[in-house]
C-alpha positions as CSV (number, residue, x, y, z in Angstrom):
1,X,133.0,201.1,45.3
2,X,134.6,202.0,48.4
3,X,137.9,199.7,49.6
4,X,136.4,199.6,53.1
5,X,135.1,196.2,53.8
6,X,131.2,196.0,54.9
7,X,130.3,196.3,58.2
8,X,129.6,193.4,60.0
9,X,127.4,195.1,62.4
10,X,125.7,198.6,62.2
11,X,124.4,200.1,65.4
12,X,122.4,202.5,65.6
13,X,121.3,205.7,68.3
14,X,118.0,206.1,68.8
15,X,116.7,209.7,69.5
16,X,117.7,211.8,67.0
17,X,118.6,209.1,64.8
18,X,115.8,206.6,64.1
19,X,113.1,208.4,65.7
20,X,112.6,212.2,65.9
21,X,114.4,214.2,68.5
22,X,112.9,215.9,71.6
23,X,115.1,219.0,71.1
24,X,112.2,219.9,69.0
25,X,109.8,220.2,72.0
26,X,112.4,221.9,74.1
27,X,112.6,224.4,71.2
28,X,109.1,225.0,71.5
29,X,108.8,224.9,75.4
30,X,111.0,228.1,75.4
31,X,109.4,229.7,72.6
32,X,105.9,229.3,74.5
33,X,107.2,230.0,77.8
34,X,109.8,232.7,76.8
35,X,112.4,231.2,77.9
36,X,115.8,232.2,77.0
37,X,116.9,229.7,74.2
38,X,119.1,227.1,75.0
39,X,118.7,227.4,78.9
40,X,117.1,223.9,79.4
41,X,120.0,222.1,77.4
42,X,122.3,223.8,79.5
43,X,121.0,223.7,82.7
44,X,120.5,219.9,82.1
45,X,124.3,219.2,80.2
46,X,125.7,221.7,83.3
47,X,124.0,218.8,85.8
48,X,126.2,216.0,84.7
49,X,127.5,213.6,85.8
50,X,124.9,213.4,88.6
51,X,122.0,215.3,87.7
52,X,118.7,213.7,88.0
53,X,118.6,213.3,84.0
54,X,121.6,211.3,83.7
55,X,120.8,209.1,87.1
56,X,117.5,208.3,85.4
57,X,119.7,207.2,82.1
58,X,121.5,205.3,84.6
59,X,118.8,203.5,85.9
60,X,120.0,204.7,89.2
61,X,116.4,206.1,90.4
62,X,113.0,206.0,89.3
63,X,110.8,207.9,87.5
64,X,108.3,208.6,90.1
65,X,107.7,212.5,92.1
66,X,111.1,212.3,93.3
67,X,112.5,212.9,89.8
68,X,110.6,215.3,88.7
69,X,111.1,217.2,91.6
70,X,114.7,217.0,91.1
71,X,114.7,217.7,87.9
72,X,112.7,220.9,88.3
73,X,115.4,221.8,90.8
74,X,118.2,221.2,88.1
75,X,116.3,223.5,85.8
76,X,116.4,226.1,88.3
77,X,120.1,226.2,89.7
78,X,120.8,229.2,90.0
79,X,125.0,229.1,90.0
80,X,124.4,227.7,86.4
81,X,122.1,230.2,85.1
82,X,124.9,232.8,86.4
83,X,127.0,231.0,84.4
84,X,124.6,230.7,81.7
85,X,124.7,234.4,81.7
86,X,128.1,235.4,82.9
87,X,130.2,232.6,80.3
88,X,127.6,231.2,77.8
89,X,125.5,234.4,76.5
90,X,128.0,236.6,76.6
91,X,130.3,234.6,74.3
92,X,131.6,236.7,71.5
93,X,130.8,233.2,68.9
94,X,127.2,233.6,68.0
95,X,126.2,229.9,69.1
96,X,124.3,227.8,66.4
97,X,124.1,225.0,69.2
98,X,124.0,224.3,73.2
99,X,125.0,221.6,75.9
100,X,122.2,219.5,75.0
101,X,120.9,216.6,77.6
102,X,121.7,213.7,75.7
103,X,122.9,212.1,78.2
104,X,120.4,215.0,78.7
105,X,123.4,216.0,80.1
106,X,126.2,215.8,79.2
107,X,127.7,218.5,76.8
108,X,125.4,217.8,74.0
109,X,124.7,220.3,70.9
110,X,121.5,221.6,69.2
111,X,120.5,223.5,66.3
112,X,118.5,226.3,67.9
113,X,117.2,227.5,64.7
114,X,115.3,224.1,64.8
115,X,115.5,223.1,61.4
116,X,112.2,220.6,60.3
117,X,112.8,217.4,60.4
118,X,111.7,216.8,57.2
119,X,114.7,218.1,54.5
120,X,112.9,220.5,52.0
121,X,114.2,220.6,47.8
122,X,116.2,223.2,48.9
123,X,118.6,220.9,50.9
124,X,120.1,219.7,47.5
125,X,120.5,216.1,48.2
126,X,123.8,216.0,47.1
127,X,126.1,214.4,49.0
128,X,129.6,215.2,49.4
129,X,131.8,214.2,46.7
130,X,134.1,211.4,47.4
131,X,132.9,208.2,49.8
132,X,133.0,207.7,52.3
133,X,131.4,211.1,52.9
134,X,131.2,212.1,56.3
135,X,131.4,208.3,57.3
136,X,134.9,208.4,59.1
137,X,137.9,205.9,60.0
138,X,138.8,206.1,62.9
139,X,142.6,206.0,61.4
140,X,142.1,209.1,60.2
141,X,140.6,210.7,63.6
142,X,143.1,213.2,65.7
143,X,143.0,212.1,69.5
144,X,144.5,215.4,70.1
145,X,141.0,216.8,69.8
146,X,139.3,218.1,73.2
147,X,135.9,215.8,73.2
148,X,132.5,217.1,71.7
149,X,129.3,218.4,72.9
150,X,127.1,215.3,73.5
151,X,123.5,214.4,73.5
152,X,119.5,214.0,74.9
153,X,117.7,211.0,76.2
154,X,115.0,209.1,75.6
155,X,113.0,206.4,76.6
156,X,114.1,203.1,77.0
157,X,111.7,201.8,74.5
158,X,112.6,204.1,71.8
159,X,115.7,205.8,72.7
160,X,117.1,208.9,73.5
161,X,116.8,212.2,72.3
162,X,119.5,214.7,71.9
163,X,121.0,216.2,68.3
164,X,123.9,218.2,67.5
165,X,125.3,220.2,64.6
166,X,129.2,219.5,63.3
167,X,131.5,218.2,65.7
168,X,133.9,221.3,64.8
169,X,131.1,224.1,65.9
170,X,131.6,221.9,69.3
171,X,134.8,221.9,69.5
172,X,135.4,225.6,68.7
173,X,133.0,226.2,71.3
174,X,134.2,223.4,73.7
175,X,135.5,225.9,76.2
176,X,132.4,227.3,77.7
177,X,131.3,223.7,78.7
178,X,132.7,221.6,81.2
179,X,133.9,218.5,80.3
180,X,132.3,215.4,81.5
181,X,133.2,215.4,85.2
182,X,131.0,218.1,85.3
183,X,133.6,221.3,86.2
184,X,132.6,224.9,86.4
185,X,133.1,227.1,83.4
186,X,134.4,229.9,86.2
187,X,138.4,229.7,86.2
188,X,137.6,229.7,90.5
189,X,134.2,229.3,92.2
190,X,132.8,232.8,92.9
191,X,132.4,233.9,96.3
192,X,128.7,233.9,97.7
193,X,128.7,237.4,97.7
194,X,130.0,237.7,94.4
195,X,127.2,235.2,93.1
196,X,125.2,237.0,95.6
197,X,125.4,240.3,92.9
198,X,125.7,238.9,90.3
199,X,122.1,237.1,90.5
200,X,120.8,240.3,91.9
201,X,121.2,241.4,88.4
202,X,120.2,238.9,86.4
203,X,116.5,238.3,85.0
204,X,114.5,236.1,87.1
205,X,115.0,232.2,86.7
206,X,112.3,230.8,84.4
207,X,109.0,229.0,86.3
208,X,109.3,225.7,84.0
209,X,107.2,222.8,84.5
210,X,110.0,220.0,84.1
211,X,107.0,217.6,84.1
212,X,105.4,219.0,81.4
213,X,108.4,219.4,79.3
214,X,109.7,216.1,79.9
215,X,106.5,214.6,78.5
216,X,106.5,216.8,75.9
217,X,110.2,215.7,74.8
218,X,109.4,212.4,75.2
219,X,105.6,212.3,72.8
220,X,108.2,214.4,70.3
221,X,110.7,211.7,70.6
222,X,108.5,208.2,69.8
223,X,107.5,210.0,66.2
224,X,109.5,207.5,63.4
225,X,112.2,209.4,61.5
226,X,111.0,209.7,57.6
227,X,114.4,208.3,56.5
228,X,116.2,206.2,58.6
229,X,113.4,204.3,60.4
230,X,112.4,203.1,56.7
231,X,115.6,202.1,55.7
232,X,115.9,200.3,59.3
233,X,112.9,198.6,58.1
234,X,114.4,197.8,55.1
235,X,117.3,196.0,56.6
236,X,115.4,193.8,59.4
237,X,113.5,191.9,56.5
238,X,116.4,191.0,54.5
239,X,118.6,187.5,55.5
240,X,120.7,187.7,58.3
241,X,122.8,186.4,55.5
242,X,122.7,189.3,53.3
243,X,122.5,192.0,55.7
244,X,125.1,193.4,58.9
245,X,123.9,192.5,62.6
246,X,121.3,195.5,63.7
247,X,122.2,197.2,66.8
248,X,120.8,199.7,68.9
249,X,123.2,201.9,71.4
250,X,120.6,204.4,73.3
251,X,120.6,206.4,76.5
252,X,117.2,205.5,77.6
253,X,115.0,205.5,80.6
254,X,112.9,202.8,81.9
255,X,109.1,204.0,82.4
256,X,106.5,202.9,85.5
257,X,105.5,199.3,84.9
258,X,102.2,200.0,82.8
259,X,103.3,203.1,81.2
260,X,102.7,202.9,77.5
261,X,105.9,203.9,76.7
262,X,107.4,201.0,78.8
263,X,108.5,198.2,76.2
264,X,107.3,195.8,78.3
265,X,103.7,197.1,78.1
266,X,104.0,197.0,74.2
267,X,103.0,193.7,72.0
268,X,105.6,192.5,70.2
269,X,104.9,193.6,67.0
270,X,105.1,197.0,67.6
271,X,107.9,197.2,70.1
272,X,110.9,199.3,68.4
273,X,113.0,196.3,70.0
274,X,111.8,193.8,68.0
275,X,113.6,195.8,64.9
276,X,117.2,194.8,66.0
277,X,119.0,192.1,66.3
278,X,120.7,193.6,69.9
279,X,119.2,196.2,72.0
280,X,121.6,197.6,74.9
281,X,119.7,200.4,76.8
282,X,121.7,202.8,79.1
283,X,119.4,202.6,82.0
284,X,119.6,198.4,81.8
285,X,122.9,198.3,81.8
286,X,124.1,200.7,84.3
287,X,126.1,203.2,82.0
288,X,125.8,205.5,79.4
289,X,127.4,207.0,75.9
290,X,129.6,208.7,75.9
291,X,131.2,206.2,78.5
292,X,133.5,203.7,76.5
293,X,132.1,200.5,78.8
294,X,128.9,200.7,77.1
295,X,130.1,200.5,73.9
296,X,132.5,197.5,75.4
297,X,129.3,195.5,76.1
298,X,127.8,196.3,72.9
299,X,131.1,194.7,71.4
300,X,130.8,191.6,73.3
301,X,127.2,191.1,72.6
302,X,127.7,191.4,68.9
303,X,130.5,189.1,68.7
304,X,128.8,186.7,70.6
305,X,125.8,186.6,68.3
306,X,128.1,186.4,65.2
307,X,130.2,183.9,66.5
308,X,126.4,181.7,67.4
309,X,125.2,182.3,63.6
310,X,128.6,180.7,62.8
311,X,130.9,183.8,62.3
312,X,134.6,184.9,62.9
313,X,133.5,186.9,66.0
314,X,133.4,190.9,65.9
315,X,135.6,193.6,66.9
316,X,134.7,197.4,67.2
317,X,136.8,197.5,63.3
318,X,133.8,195.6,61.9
319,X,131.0,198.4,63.1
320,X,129.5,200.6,61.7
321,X,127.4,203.5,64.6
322,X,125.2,205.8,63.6
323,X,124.3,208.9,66.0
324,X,123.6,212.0,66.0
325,X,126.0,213.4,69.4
326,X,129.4,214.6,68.6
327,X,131.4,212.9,71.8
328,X,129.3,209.6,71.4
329,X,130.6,209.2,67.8
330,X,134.2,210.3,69.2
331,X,134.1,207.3,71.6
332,X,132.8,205.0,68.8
333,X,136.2,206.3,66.4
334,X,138.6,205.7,69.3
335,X,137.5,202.1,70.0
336,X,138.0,201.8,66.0
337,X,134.4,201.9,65.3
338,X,133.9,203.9,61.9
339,X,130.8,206.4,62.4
340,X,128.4,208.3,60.4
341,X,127.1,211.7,61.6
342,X,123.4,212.2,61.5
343,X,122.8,215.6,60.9
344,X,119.3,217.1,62.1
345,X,116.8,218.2,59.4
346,X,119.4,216.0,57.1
347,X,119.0,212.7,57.9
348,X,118.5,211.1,54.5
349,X,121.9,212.0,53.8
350,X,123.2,209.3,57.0
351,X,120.8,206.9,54.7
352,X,123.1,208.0,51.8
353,X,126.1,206.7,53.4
354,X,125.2,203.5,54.8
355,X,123.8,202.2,51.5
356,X,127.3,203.3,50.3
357,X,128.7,201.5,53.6
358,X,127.0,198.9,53.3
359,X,126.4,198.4,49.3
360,X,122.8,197.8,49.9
361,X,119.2,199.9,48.6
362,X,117.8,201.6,51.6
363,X,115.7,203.6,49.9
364,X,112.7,203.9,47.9
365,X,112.9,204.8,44.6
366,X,110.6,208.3,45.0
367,X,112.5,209.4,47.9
368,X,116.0,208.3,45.9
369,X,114.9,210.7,42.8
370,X,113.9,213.5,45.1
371,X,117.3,213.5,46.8
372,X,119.8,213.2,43.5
């Protein structure tokens, strides 16, 4: 048994976490369209702070034809896909991930090989020896580390998109990405001629439907994950007495009033809201991960419910955050949060640790045998 205590509180991302992630579809989008790989992450991460994916996240505009429209235009900027070119393909480190839009947008990191969600026998199962695993302290965390990649977005009512791989593939690669205020990868700005030439030479930007893609991403993105979705399950119908407070942390959008993907348009029972305790949704609130305010609010919210069921109160020390976006768990370790890495294709193993976290059964017993 671990000498960490329990959490008091386990929040979780949603894209890439508890449901499926859209990095899937974009996978797929290219693949169909052929698209060079990774050039929708990238355009979308090299858009932040203010592209049109991460103003949406913000709630700061609507998802209506002006959107779209500027979202089509951030998929075809053509100073990034110099860059794209110029900095990013030409890197001598063969890439295993790219800016992903998790913040669909910021510097977020997916597995192009676009491993199936479902882990095969192959996997193993075994996790690594010695708890906590891959579940870290934040005492044990290096500030001196430049920030990782971060992540996708997803709907408001059932989160945001946006996977990465290891946090030290980021990191190692962190120099061909700007950090979050959004800076060019070129040392100076080239000169319009310059970019002039250099686009002259370039293949032609990709025709993409950003319309059809984002509606792709986001029918990807509502698909349960086989692991962690049942072992949130698992947790809402125990006592609030025997479990942590659930929490969900998401860069969402909010869809048209009507939409079946907006919460409000969902009966109770089946809205992915109803399976937490707390739900604090980027595009409500005004911010997004990786943005330390967000996770502020999330802190006050949860010590506020604790302290109303008759509790101590709750500092970022007594969470536990789940996601699957380098920087956002980063943000969550400096805070003091402790984190656990949800790995694509491998998310049983996230399951893994939070039973251990959390000294409770969050699996069934077939899916336990098949992963020992």
């Amino acid at each position: 048994m671990s000498s960490l205590k329990r959490p008091k509180a386990v929040l979780f991302d949603i894209g890439g976490v508890c449901v499926l992630s859209p990095m899937e579809a974009i996978s797929a989008y290219e693949n169909k369209h052929k698209i060079p790989r990774d050039w929708v992450n990238y355009a979308i991460s090299k858009s932040a702070p203010n592209g049109y994916w991460q103003r949406l996240e913000r709630g700061e505009i609507e998802m209506d034809t002006g959107f779209f429209k500027g979202f089509n235009a951030d998929l075809r900027n053509e100073q990034v896909w110099i860059d794209y070119h110029t900095s990013f393909r030409n890197s001598k480190k063969k890439l295993k991930d790219v800016a992903n839009p998790t913040q669909l947008g910021d510097h977020v990191s997916f597995k192009a090989e676009a491993a199936s969600t479902r882990p095969t026998d192959q996997d193993g199962g075994s996790q690594r020896p010695g708890w906590p695993g891959s579940i870290h302290s934040p005492s044990k965390e290096s500030s001196s580390h430049p920030p990782t990649l971060s992540k996708l977005a997803k709907d408001t009512t059932i989160g945001d998109p946006v996977s990465m791989e290891s946090e030290e593939v980021a990191q190692r690669r962190s120099n061909l990405y700007s950090s979050v205020n959004g800076q060019s990868t070129f040392s100076s700005s080239p000169s319009p001629t310059q970019a002039a030439s250099t686009l002259d030479s370039l293949p032609p930007l990709p025709d993409i439907n950003g319309e059809s893609l984002f509606w792709s991403m986001m029918e990807q993105s509502r698909k349960p994950d086989p692991y962690i979705f049942p072992a949130l399950l698992r947790l809402r119908k125990m006592s609030p007495k025997e479990r942590p407070i659930l929490a969900a942390l998401s860069n969402t959008f909010i869809f048209p009033p009507n939409h079946p993907y907006n919460h409000l348009s969902h009966p109770k029972e089946n809205d992915p809201r109803s399976r937490f305790d707390i739900f604090i949704a980027s595009a409500e609130v005004g911010m997004r991960k990786p943005s330390a305010d967000i996770y502020k609010v999330a802190l006050g919210k949860l010590d506020k419910l604790d302290r109303e069921r008759g509790g101590s109160g709750i500092i970022a020390e007594d969470c536990l955050f789940l996601d699957d976006i380098g920087e956002n768990l980063k943000t969550a370790r400096d805070l003091g949060m402790r984190t656990i890495k949800v790995v694509l294709g491998k998310t049983w193993r996230a399951v893994k640790e939070l039973e251990q976290a959390t000294e409770l059964e969050l699996m069934d017993d077939k899916t336990r045998r098949s992963k020992l």
